[in-house]
N, C-alpha and C positions, 0 to 999 in steps of 0.2 A: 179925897177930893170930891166936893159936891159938884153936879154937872148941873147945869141952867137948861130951862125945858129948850132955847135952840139947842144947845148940844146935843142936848137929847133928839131932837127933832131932827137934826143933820147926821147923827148917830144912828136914828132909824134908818132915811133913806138912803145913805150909803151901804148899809148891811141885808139892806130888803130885794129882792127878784122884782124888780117892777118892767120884766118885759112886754108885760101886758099892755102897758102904758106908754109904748116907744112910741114918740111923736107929738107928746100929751106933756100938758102940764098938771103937776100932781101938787095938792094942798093938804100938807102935813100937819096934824093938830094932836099933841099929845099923843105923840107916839105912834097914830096909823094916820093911814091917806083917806081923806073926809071928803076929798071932791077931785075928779080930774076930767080937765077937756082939752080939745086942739084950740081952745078958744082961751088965753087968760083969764078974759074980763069974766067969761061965766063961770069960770074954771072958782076964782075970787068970791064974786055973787055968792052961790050954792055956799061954800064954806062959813062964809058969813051968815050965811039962812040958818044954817046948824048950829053951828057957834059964834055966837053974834057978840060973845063978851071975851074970845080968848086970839090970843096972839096964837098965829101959823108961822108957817113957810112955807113959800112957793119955789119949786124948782121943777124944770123942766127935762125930761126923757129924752135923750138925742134919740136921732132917729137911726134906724136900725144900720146904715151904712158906719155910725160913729161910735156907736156903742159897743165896748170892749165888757166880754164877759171871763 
């Protein structure tokens, strides 16, 4: 079965340590996290500055009260 780069992309962050980033939203581009802030919209921006021609995913970090390790 071939995976499509979200799956892939939701494959990464599901299986990655992103405690770092609890509270933050993180913007996944082939494979690694390309930009993350407590902010969306710049959160967005920045990914875009990078990769101005490739589809991501945005998903966000709960914060450390919700986040089961």
């Amino acid at each position: 079965m071939v995976q499509t780069l979200t799956e892939k992309n939701y494959e990464f962050f599901l299986s990655t340590d992103v405690r770092e980033f609890i509270g933050e939203w993180v913007i996944i581009c082939e494979g690694k996290i390309v930009a993350h802030n407590k902010d969306v919209k710049q959160a967005v921006r920045e990914a875009i500055a990078k990769y101005p021609n490739k589809k991501f995913m945005v998903a966000r970090v709960p914060d450390k009260e919700t986040m089961i390790f």
